[in-house]
N, C-alpha and C positions, 0 to 999 in steps of 0.2 A: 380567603383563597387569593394569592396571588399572581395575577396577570402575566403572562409573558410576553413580552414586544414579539410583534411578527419579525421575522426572519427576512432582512431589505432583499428586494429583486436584485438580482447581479448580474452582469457577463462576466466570465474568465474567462480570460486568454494565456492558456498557457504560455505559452511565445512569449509573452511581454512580465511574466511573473520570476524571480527569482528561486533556483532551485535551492534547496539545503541539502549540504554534502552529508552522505551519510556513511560515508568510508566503503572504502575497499572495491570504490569503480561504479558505487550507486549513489544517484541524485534523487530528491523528490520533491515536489511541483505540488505543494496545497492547492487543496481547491474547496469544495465546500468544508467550513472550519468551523468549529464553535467560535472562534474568535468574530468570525463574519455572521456569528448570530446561532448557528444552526443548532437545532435543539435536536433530532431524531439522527441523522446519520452524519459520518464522513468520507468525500473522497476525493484522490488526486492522483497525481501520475507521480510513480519513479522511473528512470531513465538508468538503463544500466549500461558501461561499457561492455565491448566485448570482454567474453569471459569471467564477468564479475556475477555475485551472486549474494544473496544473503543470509544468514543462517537457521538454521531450523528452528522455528518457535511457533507458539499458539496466540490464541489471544482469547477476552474475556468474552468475546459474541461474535455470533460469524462476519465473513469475509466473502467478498463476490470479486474477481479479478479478470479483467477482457486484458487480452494480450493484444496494443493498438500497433505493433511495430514489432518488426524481426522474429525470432524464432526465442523459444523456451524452455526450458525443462523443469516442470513442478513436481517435487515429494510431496506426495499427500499421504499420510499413516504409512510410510515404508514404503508405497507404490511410485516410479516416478510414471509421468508423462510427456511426451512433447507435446508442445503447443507452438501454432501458429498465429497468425495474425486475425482477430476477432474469436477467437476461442478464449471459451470464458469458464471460468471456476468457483464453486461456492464450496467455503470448508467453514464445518459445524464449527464455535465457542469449541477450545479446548484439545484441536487435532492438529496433531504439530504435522506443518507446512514445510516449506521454502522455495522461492523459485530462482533460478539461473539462467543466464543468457547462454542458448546452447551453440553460440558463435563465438570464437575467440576474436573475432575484428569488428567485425557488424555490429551496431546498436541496438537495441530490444527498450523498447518501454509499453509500461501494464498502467494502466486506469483502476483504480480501489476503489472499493467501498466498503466503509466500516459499519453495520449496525447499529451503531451506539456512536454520539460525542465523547462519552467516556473512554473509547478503545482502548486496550494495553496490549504489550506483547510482551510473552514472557519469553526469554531465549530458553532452550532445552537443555543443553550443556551448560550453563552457568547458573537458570534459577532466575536471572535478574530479569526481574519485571518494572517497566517505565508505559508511559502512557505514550499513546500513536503519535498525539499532536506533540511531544516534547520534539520530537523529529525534526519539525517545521521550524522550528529557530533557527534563524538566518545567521 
C-alpha cells in the first residue's frame, strides 16, 4: 500500500494570489488545489464583473457555493435564484447549474468547493467536459 504525503499547512491570501481569466467578465482565484497537495477536495473564489456569468454545466460530484460579495442569480435544474451575500448552495454530481452576477456594474465573487480533486465540468450546450483545475492555468 502506498503512502500519501500529508497535505503542508497553508495560508492563502487571496489578495496576494494571481487570478486566471476565464473569459467573458470571470476570474478565478485557486485556493486549496491538488497541485498544493490536496487529496479530498477543491476550492477557491471566482470574481465576476458586472453582468458576466457562466454557462450552464454539471460536474462529476457535487458543488457547495457561499456567495462572499454582491448579489447573484443561480439556475439550478431550470429553477433560478437570487442570492446574496453569504448565501450558499449545494448542487448534486450531475445537475446542470450556472451562476450570474445579477448587477450589471457591481462585482459578485463566490467561494467553491469541489468534492473531489478530480472535478470536471461538463458545459450542457456543447458536451465538452475539461477538468475544474485546467481553469487555474495562469
Amino acid at each position: 500500500m502506498t503512502e500519501s504525503k500529508p497535505f503542508p499547512s497553508v495560508v492563502l491570501r487571496p489578495a496576494e494570489l494571481a487570478a486566471a481569466d476565464r473569459g467573458g467578465g470571470a476570474r478565478t482565484i485557486p485556493l486549496v488545489s491538488k497541485a498544493l497537495g490536496a487529496e479530498v477536495f477543491l476550492n477557491g473564489q471566482t470574481l465576476f464583473d458586472g453582468g458576466a456569468g457562466i454557462p450552464l454545466h454539471t460536474h462529476n460530484c457535487p458543488e457547495s457555493v457561499v456567495i462572499l460579495e454582491g448579489e447573484a442569480i443561480v439556475e439550478i435544474d431550470g429553477a433560478e435564484h437570487h442570492l446574496s451575500t453569504w448565501d450558499t448552495t449545494y448542487v448534486d454530481a450531475g445537475v446542470p447549474h450556472r451562476f450570474r452576477n445579477a448587477s450589471p456594474t457591481a462585482p459578485m465573487r463566490i467561494l467553491w468547493t469541489y468534492a473531489s480533486v478530480e472535478a470536471t465540468r461538463t458545459i450542457v450546450a456543447t458536451g465538452t467536459t475539461t477538468r475544474v483545475d485546467a481553469e487555474h492555468r495562469r
